[in-house]
PALODO-950224 format. One record per residue: residue number from 0; residue in one letter; x, y, z of N, C-alpha, C, O, CB in turn. Coordinates in steps of 0.1 Angstrom, whole numbers, plus 5000, padded with zeros to 4 digits. Each point is the difference from the previous one (the first is absolute). Glycine has a CB too. Layout:
N
 kollum gumi n.xx n.yy n.zz ca.xx ca.yy ca.zz c.xx c.yy c.zz o.xx o.yy o.zz cb.xx cb.yy cb.zz
    NUM    a    X    Y    Z     X     Y     Z    X    Y    Z    X    Y    Z     X     Y     Z
...
//
This chain:
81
 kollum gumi n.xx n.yy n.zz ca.xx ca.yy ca.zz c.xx c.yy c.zz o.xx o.yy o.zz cb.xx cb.yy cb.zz
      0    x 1818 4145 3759  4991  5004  4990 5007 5009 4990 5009 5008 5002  4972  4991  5015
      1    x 5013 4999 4973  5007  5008  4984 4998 5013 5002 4994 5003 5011  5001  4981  4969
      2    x 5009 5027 5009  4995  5015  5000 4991 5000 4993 5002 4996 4989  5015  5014  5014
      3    x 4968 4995 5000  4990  5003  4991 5000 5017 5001 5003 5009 5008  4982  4966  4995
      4    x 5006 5023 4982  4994  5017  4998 4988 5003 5002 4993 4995 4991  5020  5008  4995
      5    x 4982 5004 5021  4991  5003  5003 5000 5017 4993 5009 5008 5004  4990  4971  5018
      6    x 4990 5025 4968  4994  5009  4997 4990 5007 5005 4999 5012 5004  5010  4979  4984
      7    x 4983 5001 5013  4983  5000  5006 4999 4994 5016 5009 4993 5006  4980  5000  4967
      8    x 4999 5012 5033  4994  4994  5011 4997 4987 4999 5004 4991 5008  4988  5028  4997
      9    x 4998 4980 4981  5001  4982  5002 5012 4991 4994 4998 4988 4997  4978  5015  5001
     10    x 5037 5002 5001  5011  4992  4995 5008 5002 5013 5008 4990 5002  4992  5013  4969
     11    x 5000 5006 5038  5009  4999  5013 4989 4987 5012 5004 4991 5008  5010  5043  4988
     12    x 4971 4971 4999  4993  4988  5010 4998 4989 4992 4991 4993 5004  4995  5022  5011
     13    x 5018 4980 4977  5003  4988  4995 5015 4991 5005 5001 4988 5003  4984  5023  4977
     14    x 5027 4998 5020  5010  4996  5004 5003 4998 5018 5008 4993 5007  4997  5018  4970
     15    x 4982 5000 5025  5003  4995  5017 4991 4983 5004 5005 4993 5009  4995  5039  5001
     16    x 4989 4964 4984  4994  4991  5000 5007 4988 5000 5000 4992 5009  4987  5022  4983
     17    x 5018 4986 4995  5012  4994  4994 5011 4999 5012 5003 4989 5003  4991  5020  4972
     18    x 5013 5002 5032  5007  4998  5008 4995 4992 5013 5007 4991 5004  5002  5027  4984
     19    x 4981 4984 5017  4991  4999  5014 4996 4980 4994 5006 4991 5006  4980  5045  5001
     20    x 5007 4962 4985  5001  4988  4998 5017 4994 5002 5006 4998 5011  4971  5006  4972
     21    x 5029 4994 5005  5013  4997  5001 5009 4996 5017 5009 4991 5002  4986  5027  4975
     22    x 4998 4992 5034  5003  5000  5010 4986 4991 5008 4999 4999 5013  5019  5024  4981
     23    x 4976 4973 4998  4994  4990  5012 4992 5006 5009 4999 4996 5012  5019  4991  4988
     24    x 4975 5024 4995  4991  5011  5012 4989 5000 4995 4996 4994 4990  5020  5022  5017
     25    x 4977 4992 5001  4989  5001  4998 4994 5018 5002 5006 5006 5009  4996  4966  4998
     26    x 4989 5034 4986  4998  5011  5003 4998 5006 5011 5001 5012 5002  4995  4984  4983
     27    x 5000 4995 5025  5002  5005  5017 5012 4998 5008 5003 5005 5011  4976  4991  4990
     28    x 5029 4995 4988  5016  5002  5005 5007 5011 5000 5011 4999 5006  4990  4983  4987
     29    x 4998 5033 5001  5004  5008  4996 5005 5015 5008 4999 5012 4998  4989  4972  4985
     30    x 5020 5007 5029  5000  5013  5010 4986 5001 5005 4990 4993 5000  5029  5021  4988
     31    x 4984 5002 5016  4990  5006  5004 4989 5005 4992 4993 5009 5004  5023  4992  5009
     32    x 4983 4991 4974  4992  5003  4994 4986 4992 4997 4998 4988 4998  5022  5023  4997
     33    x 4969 4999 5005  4986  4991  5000 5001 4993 4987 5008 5004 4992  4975  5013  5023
     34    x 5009 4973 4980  5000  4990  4994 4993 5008 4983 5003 4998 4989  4996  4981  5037
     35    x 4990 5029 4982  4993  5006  4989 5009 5009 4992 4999 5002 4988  4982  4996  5024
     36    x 5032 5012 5003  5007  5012  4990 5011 4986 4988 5001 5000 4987  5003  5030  5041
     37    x 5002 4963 4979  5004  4991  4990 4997 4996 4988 5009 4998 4991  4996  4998  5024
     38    x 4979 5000 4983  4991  4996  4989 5001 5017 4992 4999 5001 4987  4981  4974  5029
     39    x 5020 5036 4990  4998  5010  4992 5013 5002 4992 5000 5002 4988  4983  5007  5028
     40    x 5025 4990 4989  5016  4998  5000 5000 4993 4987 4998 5006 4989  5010  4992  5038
     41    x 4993 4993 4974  5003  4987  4991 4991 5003 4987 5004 4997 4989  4999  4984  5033
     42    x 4985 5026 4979  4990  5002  4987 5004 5016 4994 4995 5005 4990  4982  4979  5021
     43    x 5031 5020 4996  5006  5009  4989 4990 5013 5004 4999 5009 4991  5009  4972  4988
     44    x 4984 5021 5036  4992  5006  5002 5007 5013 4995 5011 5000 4994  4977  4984  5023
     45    x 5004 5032 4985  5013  5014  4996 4996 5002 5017 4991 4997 5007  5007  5020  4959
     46    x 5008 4988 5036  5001  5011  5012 5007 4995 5015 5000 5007 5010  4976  5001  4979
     47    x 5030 4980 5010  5008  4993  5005 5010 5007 5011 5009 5002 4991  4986  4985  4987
     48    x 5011 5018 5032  5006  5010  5006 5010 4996 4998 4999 4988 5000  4990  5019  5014
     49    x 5021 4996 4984  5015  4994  4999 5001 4994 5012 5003 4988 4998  5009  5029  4989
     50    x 4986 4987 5028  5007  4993  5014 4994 4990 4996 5007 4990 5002  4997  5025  5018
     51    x 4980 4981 4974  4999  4985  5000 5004 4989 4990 5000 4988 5002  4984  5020  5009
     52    x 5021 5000 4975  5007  4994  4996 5017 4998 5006 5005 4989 4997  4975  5018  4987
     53    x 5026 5000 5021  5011  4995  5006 4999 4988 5015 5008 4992 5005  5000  5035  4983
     54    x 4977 4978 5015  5005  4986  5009 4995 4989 4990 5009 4991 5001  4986  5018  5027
     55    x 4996 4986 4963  5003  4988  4993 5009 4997 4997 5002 4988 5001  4984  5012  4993
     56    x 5025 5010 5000  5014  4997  4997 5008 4996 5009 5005 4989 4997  4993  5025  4989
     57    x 5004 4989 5025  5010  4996  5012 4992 4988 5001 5008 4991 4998  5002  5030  5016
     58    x 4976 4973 4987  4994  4993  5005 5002 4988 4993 4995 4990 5005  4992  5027  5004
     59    x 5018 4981 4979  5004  4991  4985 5016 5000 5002 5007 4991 4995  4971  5020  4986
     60    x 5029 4999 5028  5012  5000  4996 5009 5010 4986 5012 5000 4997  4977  4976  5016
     61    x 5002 5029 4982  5000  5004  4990 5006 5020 5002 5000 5006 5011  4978  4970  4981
     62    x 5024 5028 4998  5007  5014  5001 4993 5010 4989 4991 4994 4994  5034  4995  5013
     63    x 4976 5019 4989  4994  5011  4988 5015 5006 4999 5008 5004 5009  4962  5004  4996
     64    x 5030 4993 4976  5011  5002  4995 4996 5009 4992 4991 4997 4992  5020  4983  5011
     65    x 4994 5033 4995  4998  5012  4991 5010 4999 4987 5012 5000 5001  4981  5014  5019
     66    x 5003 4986 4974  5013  5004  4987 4992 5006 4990 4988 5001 5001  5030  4978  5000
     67    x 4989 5024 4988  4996  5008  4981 4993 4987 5001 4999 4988 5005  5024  5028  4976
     68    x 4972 4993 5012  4986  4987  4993 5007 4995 4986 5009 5006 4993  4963  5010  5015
     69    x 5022 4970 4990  5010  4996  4990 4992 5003 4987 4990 5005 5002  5023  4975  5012
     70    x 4991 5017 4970  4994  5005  4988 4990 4988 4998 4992 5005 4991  5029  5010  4999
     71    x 4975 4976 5013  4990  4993  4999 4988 5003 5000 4996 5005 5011  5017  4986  4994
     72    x 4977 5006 4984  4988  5003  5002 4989 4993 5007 5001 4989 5004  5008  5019  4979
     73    x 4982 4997 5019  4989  4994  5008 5002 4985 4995 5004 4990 5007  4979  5032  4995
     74    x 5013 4977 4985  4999  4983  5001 5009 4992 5000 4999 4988 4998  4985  5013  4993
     75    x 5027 5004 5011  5012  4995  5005 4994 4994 5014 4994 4989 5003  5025  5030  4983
     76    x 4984 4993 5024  4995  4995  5013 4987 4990 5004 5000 4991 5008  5011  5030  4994
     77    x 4980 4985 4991  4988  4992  5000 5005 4982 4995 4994 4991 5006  4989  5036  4987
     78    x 5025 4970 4999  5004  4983  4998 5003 4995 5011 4998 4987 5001  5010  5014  4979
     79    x 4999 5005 5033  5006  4993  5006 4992 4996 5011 5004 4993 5009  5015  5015  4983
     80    x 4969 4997 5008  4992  4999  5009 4986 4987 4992 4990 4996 5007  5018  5034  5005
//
């Protein structure tokens, strides 16, 4: 999978979606995770705990990458989605 940017809640639960399809799953495929916290996940719900976002990540295969934020503006990011 490419590097995306995720700014927002609903641009990181668009990319996991996107990832989780891609992989031929299904929202109850997702570890130990209930199907609904996934659907919240994926819609960009707010209040999201980090531990359950890191198990969708291991659960996709997937990692969280910190860096400087780059100079691009919102609708920069917003096109690629």
């Amino acid at each position: 999978m490419t590097q995306h940017i995720a700014r927002t809640e609903k641009q990181l639960g668009a990319i996991l979606r996107r990832a989780r399809k891609q992989a031929s799953l299904t929202q109850s495929d997702l570890g130990n995770l209930r199907q609904g916290t996934v659907s919240r996940l994926e819609a960009g719900a707010p209040a999201i705990q980090l531990r359950t976002l890191m198990e969708a990540l291991a659960a996709l295969n997937l990692e969280l990458v910190v860096r400087t934020r780059s100079k691009a503006d919102a609708t920069d990011i917003e096109s690629l989605f």
